[in-house]
Every structure is written in C-alpha cells, then in structure tokens.
PDB file of N, CA, C and O in Angstrom:
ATOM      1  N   UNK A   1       0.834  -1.187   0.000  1.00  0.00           N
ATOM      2  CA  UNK A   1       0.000   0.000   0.000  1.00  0.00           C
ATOM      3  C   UNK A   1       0.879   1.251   0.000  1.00  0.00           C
ATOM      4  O   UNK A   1       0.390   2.331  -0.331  1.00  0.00           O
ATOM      5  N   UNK A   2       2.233   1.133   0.381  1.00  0.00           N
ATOM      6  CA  UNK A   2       2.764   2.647   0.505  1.00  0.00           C
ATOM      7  C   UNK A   2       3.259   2.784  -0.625  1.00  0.00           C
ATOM      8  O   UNK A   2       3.536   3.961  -0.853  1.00  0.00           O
ATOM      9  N   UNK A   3       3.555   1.913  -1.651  1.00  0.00           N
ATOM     10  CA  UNK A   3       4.290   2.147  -2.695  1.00  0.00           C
ATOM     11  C   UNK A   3       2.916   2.488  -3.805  1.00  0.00           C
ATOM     12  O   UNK A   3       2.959   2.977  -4.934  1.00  0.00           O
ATOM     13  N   UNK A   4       2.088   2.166  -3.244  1.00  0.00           N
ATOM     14  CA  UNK A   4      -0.101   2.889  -4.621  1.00  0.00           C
ATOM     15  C   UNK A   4       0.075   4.208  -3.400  1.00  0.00           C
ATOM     16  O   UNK A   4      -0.070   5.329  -3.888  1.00  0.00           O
ATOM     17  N   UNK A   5       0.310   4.175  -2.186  1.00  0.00           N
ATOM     18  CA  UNK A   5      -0.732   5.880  -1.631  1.00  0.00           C
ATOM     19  C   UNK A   5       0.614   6.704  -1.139  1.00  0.00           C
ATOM     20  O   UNK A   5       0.533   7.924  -0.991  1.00  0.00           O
ATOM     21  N   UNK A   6       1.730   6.075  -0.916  1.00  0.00           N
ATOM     22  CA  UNK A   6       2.717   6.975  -0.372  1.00  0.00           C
ATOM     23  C   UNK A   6       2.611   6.980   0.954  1.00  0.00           C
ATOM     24  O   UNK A   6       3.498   7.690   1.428  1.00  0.00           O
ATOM     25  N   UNK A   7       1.822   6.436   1.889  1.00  0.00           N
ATOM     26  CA  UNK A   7       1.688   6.354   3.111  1.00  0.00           C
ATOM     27  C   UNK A   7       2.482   5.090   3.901  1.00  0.00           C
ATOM     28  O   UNK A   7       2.596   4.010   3.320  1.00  0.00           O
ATOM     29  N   UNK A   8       2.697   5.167   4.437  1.00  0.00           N
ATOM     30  CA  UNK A   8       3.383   3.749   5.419  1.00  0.00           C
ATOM     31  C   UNK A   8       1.891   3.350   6.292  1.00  0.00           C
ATOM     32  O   UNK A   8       0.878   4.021   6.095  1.00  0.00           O
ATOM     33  N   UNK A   9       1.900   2.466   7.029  1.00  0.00           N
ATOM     34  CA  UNK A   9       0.652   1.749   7.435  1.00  0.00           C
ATOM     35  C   UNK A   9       0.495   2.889   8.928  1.00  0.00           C
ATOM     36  O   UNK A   9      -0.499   3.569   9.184  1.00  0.00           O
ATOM     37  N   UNK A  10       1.534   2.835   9.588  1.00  0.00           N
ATOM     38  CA  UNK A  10       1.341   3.499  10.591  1.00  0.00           C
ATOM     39  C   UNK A  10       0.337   5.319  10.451  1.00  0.00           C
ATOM     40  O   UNK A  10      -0.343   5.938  11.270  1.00  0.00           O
ATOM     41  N   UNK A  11       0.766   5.621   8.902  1.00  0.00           N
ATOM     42  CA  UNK A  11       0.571   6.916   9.083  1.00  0.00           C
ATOM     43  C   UNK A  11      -1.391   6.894   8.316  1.00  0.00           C
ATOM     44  O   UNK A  11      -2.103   7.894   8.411  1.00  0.00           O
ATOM     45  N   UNK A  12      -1.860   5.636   7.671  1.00  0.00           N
ATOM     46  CA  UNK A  12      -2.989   5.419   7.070  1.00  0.00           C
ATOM     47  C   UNK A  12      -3.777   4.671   8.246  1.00  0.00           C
ATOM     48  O   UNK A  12      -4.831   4.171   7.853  1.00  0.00           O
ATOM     49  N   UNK A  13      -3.528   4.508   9.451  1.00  0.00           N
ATOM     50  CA  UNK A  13      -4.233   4.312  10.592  1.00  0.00           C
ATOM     51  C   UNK A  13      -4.409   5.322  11.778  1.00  0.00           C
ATOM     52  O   UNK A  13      -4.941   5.115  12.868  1.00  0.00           O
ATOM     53  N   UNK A  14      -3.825   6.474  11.294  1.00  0.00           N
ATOM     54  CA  UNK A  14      -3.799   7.833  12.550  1.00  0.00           C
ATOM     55  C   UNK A  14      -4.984   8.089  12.291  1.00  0.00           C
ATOM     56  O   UNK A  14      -5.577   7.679  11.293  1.00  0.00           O
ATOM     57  N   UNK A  15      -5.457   8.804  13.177  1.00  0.00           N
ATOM     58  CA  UNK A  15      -7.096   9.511  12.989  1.00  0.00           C
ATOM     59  C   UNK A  15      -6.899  10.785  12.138  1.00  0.00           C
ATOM     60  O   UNK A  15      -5.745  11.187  12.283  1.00  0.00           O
ATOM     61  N   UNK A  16      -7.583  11.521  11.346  1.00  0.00           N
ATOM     62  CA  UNK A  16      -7.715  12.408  10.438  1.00  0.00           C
ATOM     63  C   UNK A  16      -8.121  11.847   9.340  1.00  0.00           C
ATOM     64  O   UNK A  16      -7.837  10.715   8.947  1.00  0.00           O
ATOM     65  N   UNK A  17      -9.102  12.999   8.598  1.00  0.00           N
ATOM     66  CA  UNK A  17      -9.800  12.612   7.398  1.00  0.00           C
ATOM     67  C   UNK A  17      -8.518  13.186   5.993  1.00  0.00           C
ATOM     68  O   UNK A  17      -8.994  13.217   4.858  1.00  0.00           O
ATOM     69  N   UNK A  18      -7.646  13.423   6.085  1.00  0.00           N
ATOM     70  CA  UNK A  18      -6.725  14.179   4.987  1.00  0.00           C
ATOM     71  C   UNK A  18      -7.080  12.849   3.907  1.00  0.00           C
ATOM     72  O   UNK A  18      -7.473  11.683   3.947  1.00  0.00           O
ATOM     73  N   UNK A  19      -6.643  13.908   2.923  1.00  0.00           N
ATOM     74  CA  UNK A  19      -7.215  12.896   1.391  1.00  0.00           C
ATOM     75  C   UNK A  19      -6.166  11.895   0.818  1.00  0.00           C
ATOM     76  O   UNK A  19      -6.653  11.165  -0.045  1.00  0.00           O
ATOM     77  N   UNK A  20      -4.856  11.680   1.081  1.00  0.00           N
ATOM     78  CA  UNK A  20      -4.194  10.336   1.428  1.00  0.00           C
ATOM     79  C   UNK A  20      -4.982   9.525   2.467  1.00  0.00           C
ATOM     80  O   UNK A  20      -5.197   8.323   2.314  1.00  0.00           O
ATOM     81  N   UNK A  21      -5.180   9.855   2.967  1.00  0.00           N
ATOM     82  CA  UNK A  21      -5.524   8.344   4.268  1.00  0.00           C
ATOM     83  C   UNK A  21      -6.896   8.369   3.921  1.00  0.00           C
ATOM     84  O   UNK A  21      -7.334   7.222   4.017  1.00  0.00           O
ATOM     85  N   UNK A  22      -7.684   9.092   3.595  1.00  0.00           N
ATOM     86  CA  UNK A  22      -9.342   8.682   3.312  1.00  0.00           C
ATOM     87  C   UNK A  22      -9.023   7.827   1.719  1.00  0.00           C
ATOM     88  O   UNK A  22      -9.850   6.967   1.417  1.00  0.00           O
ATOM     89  N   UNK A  23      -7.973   8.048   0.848  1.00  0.00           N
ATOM     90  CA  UNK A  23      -8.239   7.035  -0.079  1.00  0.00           C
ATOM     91  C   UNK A  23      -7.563   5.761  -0.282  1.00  0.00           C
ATOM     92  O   UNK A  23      -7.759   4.838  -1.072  1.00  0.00           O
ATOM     93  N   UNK A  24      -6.384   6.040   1.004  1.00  0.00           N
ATOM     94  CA  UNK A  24      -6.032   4.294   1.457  1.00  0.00           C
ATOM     95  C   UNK A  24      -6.666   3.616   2.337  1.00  0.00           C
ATOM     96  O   UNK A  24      -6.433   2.441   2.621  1.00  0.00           O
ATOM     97  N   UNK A  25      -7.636   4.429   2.897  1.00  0.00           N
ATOM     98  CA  UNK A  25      -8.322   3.569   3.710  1.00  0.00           C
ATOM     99  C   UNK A  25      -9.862   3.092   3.271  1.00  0.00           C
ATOM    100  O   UNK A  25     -10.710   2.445   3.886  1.00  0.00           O
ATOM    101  N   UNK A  26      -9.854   3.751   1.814  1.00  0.00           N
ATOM    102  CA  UNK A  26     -11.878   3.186   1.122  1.00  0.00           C
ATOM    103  C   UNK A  26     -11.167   2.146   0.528  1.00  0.00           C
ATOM    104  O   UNK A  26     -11.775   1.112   0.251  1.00  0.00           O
ATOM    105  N   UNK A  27      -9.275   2.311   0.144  1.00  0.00           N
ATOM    106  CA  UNK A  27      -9.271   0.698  -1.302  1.00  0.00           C
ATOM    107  C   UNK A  27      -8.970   0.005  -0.049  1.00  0.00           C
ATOM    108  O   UNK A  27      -9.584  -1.046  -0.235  1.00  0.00           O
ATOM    109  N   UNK A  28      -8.358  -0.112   1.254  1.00  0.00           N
ATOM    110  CA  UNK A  28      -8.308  -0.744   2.088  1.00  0.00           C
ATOM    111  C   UNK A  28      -9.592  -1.696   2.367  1.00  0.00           C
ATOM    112  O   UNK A  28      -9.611  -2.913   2.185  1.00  0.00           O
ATOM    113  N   UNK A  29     -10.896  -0.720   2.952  1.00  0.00           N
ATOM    114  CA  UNK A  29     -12.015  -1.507   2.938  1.00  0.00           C
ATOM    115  C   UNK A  29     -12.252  -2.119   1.980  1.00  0.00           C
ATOM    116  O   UNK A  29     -12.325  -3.347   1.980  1.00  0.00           O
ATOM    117  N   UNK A  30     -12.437  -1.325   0.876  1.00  0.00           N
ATOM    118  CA  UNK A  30     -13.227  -2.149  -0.286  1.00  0.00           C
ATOM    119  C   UNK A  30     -12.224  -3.690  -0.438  1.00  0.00           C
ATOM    120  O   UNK A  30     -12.829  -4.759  -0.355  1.00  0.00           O
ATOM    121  N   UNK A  31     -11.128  -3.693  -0.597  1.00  0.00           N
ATOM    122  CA  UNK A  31     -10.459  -4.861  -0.819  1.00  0.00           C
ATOM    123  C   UNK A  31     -10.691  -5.989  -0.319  1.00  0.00           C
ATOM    124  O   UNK A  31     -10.820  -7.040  -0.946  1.00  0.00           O
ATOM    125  N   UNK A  32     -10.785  -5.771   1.321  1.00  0.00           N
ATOM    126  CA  UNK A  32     -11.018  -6.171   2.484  1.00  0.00           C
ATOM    127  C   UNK A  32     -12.080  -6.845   2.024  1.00  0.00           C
ATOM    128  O   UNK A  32     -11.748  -7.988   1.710  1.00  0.00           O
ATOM    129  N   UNK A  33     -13.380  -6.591   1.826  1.00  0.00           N
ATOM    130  CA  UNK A  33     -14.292  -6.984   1.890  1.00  0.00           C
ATOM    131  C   UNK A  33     -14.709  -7.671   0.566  1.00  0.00           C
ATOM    132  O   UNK A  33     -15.509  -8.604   0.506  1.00  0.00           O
ATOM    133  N   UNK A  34     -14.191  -7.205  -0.297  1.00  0.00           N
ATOM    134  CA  UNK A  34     -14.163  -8.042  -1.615  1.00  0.00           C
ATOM    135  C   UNK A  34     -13.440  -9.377  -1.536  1.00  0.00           C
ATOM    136  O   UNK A  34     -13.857 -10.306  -2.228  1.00  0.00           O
ATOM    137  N   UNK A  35     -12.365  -9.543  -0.725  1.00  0.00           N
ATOM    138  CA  UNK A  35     -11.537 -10.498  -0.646  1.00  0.00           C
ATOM    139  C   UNK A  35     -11.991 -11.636   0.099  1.00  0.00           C
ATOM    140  O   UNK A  35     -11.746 -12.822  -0.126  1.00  0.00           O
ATOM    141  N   UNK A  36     -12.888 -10.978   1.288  1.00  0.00           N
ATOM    142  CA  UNK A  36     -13.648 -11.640   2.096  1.00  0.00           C
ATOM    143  C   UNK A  36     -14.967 -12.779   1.535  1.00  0.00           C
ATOM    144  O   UNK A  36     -15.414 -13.813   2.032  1.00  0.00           O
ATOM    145  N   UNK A  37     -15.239 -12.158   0.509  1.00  0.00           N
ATOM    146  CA  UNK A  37     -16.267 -12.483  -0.032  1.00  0.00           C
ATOM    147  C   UNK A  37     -17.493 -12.165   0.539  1.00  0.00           C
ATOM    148  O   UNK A  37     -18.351 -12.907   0.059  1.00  0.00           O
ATOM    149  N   UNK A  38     -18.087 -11.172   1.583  1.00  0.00           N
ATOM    150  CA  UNK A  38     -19.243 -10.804   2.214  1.00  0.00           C
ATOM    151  C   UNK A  38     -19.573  -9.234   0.641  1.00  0.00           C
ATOM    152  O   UNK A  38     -18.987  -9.058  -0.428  1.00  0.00           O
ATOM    153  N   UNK A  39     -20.496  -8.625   1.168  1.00  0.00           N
ATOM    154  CA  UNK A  39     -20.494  -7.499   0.739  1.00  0.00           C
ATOM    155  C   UNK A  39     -21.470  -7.146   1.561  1.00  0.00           C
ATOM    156  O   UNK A  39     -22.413  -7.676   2.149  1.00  0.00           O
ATOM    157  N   UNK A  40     -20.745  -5.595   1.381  1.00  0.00           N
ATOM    158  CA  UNK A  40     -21.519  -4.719   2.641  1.00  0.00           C
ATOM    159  C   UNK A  40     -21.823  -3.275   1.435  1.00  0.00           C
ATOM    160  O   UNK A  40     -21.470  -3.118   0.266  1.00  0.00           O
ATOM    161  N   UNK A  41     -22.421  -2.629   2.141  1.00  0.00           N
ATOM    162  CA  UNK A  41     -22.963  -1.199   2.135  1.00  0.00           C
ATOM    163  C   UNK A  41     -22.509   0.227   3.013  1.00  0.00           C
ATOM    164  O   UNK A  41     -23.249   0.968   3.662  1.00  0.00           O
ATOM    165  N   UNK A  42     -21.068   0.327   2.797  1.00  0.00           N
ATOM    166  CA  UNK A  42     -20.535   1.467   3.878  1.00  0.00           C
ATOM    167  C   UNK A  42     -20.007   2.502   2.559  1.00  0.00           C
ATOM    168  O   UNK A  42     -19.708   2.149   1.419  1.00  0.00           O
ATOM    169  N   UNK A  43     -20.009   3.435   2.952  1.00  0.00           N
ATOM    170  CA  UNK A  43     -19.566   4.239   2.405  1.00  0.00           C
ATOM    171  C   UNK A  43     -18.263   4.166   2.020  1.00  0.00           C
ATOM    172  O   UNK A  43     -17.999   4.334   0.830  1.00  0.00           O
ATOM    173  N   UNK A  44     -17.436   3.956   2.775  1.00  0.00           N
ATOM    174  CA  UNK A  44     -15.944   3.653   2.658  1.00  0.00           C
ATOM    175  C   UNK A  44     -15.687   2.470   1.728  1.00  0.00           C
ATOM    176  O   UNK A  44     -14.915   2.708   0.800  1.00  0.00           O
ATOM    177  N   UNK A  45     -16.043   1.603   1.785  1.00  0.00           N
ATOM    178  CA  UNK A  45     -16.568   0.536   0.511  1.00  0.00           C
ATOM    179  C   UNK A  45     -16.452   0.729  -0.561  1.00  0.00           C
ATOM    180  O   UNK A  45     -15.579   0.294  -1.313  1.00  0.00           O
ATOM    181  N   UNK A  46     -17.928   1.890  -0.952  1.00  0.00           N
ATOM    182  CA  UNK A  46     -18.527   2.414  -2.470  1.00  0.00           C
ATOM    183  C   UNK A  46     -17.525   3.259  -2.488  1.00  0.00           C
ATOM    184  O   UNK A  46     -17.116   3.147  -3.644  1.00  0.00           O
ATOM    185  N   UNK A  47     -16.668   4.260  -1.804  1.00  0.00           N
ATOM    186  CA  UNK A  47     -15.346   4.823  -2.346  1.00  0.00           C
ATOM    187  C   UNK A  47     -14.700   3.837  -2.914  1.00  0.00           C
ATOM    188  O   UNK A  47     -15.038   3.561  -4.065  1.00  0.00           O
ATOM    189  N   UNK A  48     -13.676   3.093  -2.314  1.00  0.00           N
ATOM    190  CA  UNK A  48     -12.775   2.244  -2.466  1.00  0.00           C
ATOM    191  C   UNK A  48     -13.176   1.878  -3.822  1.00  0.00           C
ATOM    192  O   UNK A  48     -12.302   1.886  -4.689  1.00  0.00           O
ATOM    193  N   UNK A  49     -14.707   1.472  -4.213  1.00  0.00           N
ATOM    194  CA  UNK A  49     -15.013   0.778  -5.331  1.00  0.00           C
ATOM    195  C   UNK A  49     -14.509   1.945  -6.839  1.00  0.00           C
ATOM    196  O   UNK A  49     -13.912   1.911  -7.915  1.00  0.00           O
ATOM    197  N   UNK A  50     -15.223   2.831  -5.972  1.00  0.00           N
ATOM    198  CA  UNK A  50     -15.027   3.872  -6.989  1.00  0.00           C
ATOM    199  C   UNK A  50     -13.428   4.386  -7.529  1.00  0.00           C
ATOM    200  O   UNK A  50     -13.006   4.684  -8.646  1.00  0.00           O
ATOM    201  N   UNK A  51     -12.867   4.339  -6.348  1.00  0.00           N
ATOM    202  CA  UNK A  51     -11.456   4.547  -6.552  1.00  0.00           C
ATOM    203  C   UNK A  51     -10.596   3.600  -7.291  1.00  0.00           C
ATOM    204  O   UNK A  51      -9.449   3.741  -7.715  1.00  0.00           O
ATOM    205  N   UNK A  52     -11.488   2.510  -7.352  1.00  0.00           N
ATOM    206  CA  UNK A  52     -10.403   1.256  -7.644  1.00  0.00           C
ATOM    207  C   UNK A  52     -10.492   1.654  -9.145  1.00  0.00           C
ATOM    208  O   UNK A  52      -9.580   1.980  -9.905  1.00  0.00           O
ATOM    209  N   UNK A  53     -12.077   1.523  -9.416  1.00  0.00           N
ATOM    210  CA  UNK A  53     -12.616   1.934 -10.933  1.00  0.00           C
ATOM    211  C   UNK A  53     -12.002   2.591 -11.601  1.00  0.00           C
ATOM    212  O   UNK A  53     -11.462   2.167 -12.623  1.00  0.00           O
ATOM    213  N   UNK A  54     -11.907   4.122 -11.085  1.00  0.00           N
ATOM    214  CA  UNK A  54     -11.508   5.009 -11.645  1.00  0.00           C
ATOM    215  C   UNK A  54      -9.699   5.459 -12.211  1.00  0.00           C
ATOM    216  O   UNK A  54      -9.227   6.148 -13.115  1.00  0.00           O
ATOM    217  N   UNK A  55      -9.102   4.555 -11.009  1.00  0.00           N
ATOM    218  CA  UNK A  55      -7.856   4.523 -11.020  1.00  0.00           C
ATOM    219  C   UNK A  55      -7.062   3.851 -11.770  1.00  0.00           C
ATOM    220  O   UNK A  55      -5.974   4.147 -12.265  1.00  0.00           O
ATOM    221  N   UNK A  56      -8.009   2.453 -11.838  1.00  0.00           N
ATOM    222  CA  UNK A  56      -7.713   1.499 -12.624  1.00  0.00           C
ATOM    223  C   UNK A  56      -6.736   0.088 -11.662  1.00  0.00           C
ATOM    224  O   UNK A  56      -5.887  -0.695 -12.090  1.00  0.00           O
ATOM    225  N   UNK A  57      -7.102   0.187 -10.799  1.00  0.00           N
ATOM    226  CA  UNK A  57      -6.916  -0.896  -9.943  1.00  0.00           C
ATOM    227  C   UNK A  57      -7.536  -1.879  -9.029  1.00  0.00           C
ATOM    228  O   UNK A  57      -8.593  -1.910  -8.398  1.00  0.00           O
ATOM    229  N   UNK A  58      -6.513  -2.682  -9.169  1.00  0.00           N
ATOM    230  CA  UNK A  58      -6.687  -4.257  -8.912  1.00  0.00           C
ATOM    231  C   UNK A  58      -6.169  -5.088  -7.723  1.00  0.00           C
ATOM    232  O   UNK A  58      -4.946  -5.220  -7.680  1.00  0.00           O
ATOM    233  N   UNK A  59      -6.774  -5.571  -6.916  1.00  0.00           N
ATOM    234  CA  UNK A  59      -5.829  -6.031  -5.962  1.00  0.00           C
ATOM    235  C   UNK A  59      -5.572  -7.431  -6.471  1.00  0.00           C
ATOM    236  O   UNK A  59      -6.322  -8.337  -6.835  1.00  0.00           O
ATOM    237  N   UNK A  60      -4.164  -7.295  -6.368  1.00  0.00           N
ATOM    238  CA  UNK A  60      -3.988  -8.982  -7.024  1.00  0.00           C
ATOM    239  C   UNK A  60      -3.324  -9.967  -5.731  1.00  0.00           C
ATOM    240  O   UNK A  60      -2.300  -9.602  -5.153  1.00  0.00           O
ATOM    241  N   UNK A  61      -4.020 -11.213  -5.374  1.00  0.00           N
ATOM    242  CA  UNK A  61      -3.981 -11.967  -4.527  1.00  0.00           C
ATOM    243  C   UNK A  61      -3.141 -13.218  -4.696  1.00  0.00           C
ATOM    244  O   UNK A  61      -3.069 -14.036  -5.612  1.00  0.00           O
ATOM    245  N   UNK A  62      -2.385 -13.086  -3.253  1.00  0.00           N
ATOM    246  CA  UNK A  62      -1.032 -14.091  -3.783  1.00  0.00           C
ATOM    247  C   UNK A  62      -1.797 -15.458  -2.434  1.00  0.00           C
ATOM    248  O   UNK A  62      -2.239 -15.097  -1.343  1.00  0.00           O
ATOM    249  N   UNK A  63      -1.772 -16.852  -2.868  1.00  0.00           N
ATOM    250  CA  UNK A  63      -1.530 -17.625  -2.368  1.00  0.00           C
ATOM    251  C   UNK A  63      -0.301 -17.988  -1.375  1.00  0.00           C
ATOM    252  O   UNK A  63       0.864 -17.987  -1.773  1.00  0.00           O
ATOM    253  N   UNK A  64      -0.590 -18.229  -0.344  1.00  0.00           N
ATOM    254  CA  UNK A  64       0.879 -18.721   0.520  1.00  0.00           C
ATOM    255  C   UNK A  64       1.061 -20.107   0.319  1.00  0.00           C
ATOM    256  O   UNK A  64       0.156 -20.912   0.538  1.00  0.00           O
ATOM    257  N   UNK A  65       2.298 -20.464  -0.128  1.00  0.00           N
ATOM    258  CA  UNK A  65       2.836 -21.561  -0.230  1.00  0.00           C
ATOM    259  C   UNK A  65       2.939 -22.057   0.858  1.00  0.00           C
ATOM    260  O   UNK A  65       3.455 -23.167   0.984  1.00  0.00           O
TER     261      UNK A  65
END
C-alpha cells in the first residue's frame, strides 16, 4: 500500500480525514471486503469501489505456499 498511496501503514491508521488516508483507507475496505467475499454497504466501501474503478486498480492476490 505505501508504494499505490505513499503512506506507510502506521501513518494510514492515525485519525484524520486528509485525502491520502481517506483514499487508502476506502481501497483498504473495499479490498477487504471483496476479498472476504461478504459485501456490505458502507460508504468507505462504495469509495474504495469507486477509486479502484476510476484509477484502474486491482488487488492482485497471492496464495501462501
């Protein structure tokens, strides 16, 4: 994630809405929950979705050996 938002993890979990951490933290959810396989209805979600869309990204999922 720091090498897509520029953030390190520590600094995309501080409290504040600044517009780095509100858009690592909607592809965060959205991923999250896509990966999960549930789907939900949060706002932070339908960002993430939107962001992914628009950005053109993909989370690509690695198997552990």
């Amino acid at each position: 994630m720091a090498q897509l938002t520029g953030l390190e993890t520590d600094q995309i979990l501080k409290p504040g809405k600044q517009a780095g951490r509100l858009y690592a933290r909607s592809l965060l959810c959205h991923w999250a929950i896509r990966s999960s396989g549930m789907t939900a209805a949060t706002r932070a979600a339908y960002r993430g979705e939107a962001i992914a869309a628009a950005d053109s990204l993909e989370l690509i999922e690695r198997q552990n050996a």
